[in-house]
C-alpha positions as CSV (number, residue, x, y, z in Angstrom):
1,X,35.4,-0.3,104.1
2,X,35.4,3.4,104.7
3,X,37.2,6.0,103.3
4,X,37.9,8.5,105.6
5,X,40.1,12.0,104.5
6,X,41.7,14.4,106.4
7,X,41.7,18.2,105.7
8,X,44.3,20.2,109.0
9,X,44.8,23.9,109.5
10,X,48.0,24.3,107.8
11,X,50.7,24.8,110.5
12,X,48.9,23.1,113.4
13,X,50.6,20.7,115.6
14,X,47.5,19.8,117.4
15,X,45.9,18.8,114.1
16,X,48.8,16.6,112.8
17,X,49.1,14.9,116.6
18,X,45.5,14.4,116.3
19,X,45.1,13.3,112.7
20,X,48.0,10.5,113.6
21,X,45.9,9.1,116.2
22,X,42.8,9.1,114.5
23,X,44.5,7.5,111.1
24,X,46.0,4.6,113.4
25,X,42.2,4.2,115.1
26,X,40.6,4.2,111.3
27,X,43.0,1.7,110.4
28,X,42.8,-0.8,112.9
29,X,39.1,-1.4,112.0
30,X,39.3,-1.7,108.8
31,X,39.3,1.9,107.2
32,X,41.2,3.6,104.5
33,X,42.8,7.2,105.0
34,X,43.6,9.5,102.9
35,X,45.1,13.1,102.9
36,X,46.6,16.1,100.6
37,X,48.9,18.3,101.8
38,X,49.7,16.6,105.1
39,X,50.2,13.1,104.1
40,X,53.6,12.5,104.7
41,X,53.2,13.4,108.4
42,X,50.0,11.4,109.1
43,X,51.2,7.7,109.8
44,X,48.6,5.0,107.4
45,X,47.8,7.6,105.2
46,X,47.5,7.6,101.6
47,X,48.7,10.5,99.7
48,X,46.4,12.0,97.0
49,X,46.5,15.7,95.5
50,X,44.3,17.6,97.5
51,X,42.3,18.5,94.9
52,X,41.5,14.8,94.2
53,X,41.2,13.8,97.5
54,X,37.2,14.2,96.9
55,X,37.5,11.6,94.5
56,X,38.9,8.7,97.1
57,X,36.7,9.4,100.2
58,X,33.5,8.4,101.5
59,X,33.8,11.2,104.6
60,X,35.8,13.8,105.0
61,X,37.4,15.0,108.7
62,X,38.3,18.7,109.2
63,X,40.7,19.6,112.0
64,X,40.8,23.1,112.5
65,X,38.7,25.9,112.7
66,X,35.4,27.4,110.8
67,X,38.3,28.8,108.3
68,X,39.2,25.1,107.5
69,X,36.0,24.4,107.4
70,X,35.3,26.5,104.9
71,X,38.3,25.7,102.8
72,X,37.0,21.9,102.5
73,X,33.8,23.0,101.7
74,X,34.7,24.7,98.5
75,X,37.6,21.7,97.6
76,X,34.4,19.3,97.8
77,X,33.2,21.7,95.5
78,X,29.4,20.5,95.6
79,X,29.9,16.6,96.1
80,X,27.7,15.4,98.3
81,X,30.6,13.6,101.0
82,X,29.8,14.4,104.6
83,X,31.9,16.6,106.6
84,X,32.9,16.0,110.0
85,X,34.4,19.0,111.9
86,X,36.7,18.9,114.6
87,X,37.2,22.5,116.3
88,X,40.9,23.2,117.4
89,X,40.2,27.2,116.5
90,X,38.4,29.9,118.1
91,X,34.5,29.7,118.0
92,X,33.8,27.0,115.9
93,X,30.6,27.6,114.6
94,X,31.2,25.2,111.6
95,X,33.6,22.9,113.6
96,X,31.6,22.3,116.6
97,X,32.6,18.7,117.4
98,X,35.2,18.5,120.2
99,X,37.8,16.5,120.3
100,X,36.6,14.1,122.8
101,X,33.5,13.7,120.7
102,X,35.6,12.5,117.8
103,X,36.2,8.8,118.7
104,X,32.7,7.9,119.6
105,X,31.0,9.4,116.2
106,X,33.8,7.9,114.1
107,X,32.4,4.5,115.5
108,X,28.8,5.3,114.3
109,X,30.5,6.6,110.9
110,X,32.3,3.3,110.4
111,X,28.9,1.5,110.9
112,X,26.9,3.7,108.5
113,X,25.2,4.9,111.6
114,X,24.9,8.8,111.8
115,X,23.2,11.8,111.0
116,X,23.8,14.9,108.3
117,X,22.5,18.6,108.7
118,X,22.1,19.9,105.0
119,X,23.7,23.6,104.8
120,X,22.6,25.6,101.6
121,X,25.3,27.4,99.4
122,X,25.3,30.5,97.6
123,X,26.6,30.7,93.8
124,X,28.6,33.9,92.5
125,X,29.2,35.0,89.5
126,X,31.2,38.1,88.2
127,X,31.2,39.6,85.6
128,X,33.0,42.2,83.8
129,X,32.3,43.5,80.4
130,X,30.1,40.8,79.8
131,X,32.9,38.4,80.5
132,X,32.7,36.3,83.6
133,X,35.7,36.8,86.1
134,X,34.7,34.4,89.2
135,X,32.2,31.7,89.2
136,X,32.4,29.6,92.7
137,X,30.2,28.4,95.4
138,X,30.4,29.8,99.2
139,X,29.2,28.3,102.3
140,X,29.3,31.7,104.4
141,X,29.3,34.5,102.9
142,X,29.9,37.1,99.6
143,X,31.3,40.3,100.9
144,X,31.8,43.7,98.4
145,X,33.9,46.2,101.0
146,X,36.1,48.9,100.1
147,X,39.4,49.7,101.1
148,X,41.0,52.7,103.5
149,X,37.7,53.0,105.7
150,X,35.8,54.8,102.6
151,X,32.4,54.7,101.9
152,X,31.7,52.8,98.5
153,X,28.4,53.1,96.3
154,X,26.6,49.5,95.3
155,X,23.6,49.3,93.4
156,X,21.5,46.5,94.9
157,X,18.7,44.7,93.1
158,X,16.7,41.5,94.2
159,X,15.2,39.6,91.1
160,X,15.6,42.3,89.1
161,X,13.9,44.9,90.8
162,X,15.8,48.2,92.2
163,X,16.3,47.7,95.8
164,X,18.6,50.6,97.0
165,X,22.3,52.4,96.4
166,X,23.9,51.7,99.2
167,X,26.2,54.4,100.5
168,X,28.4,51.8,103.3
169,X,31.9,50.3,103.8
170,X,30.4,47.3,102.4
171,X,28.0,44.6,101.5
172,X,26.9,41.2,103.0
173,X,24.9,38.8,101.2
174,X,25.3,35.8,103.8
175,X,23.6,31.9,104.3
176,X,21.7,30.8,107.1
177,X,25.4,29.4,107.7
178,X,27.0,32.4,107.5
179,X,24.4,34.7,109.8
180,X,26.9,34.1,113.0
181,X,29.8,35.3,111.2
182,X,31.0,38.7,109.6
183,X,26.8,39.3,108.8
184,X,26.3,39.6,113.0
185,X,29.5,41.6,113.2
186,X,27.1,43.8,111.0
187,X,24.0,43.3,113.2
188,X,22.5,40.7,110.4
189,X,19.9,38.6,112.5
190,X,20.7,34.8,113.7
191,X,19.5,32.0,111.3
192,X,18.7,28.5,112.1
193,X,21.2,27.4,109.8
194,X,18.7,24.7,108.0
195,X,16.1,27.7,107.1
196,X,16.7,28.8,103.6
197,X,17.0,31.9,103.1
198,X,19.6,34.7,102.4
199,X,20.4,37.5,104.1
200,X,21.1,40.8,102.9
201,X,23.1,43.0,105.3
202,X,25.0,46.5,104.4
203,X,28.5,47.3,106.6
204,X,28.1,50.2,108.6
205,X,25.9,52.0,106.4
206,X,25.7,56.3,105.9
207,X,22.0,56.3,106.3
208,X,21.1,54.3,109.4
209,X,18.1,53.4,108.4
210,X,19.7,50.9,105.7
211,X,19.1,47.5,107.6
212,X,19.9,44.2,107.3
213,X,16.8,41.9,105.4
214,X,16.7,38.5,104.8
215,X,14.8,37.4,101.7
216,X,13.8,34.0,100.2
217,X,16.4,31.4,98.5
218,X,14.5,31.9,95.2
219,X,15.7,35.1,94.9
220,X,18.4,36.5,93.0
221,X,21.0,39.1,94.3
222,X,22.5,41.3,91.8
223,X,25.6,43.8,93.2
224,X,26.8,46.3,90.3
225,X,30.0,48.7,91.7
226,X,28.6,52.6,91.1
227,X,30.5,54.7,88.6
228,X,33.4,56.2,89.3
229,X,34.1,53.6,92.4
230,X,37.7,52.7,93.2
231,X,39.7,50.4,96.0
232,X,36.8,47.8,96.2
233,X,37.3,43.8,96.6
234,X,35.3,41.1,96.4
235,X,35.7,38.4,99.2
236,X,34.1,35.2,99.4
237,X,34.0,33.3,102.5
238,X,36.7,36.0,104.0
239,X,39.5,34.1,102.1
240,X,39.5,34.4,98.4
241,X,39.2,38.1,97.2
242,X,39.5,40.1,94.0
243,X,39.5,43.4,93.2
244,X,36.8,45.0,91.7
245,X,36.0,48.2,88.9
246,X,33.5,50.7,88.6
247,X,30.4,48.6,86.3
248,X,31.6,45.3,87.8
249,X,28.5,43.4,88.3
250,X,28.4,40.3,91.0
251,X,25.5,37.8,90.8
252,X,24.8,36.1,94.1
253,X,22.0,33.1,94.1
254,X,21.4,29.9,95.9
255,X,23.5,27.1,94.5
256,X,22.4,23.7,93.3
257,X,25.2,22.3,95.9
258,X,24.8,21.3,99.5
259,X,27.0,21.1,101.9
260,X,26.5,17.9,104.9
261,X,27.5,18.3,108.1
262,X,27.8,15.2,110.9
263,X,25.7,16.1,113.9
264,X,26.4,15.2,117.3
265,X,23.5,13.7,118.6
266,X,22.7,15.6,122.0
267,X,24.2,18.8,121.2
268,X,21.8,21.0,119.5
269,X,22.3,24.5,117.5
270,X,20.9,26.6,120.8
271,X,23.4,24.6,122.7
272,X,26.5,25.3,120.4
273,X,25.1,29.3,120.4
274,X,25.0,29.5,124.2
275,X,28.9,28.4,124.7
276,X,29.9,30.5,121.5
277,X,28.3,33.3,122.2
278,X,28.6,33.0,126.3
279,X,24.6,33.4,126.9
280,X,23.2,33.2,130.3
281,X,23.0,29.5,131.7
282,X,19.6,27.9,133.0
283,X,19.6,29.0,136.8
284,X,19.4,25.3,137.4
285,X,22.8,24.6,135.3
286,X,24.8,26.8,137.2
């Protein structure tokens, strides 16, 4: 029997509607659902705390967007439960399954008959007068900005070795994952998403010649907030944030979790980057 849970972006009828049907398909062949928050409106379901629905599932569905997405990927925090995800959002990077793709891949699911993409994470730490604040895993990105459109000053170092001061609104350190997301914004390059690697990208940097690099997954990224630097968050993923003081110092490295995403078979990366990003069709496509 599987075990199949459900993760929704909060407030979204299309989600619950969806989740309903899909919980009443699970169930008459055999499977077990379970959800957190939403339980009470999904018909079949078994309610769990979300934070222990990890603990009862065997797969876990995300209806939403990449921002859901995201969100289960941290509550799995590093167990190794594939994620299928369902995109009722805007681009849908992360969620790139459609909703009439659903029904036919939860039929290979229930047989034990699919196929996971292995996403790397990156692990943060920081710390503050030798005291750590934040330690957590991100599937995207680690962002150091500052506030009311000043420039900050971040000292960057890779493995230990002096890199640069960068004088910018910000810093990216970013997955393969997260290279289509606030990193391209910042003209960070496009990552096959299995490569692994991290990229280092600074936000509209003073000195133009500052540029995005990208830089081995053995590597270490170490982020310490200049003296005398004020109004400065730290935002991982581009939901959970903190704010930051002048000799903070953030510690960004690959993580030992993974995070598994179901493939559609017969959809390919290129394929989900020429509808998301609206690139030129084959002239014999259109």
């Amino acid at each position: 029997m599987k075990r199949i849970g459900f993760v929704l972006k909060p407030g979204n009828p299309g989600a619950l509607k969806l989740a309903a049907e899909l919980s009443a398909w699970i169930a008459e062949r055999g499977g077990k659902v379970y959800s957190g928050k939403d339980a009470e409106q999904i018909p079949l379901s078994s309610a769990v705390p979300q934070d222990k629905l990890p603990e009862h599932i065997d797969v876990l569905v995300v209806l939403g967007g990449d921002g859901t997405m995201l969100s289960a990927a941290r509550l799995l925090d590093g167990k190794n439960i594939p994620i299928l995800g369902v995109n009722l959002g805007g681009l849908g990077f992360l969620t790139a399954i459609t909703v009439k793709e659903v029904i036919p891949l939860l039929e290979r699911i229930l047989k034990d008959d699919f196929k996971t993409e292995e996403r790397m994470m990156l692990s943060v730490e920081l710390r503050r007068a030798d005291k750590t604040v934040i330690s957590s895993n991100v599937l995207n990105d680690v962002i150091v900005r500052g506030g009311a459109a000043r420039l900050v000053r971040l000292e960057a170092r890779i493995n230990k070795e002096y890199v640069n001061t960068y004088r910018a609104d910000g810093l990216i350190v970013a997955t393969p994952t997260g290279s289509t997301a606030y990193s391209l914004s910042a003209a960070g390059p496009i990552l096959y998403p299995t490569i692994h690697s991290i990229i280092v990208a600074p936000i509209c940097p003073f000195n133009l010649t500052n540029r995005p690099m990208v830089i081995p997954d053995w590597m270490t990224v170490d982020v310490t907030v200049s003296p005398g630097q004020t109004n400065i968050q730290l935002v991982l993923d581009g939901q959970a944030g903190v704010a930051l003081d002048s000799g903070d110092a953030i510690k960004i490295k690959r993580a030992d979790a993974s995070v598994y995403l179901i493939k559609y078979e017969g959809k390919s990366y290129f394929d989900i980057l020429r509808e998301r990003l609206m690139w030129e069709l084959k002239a014999d496509s259109k």
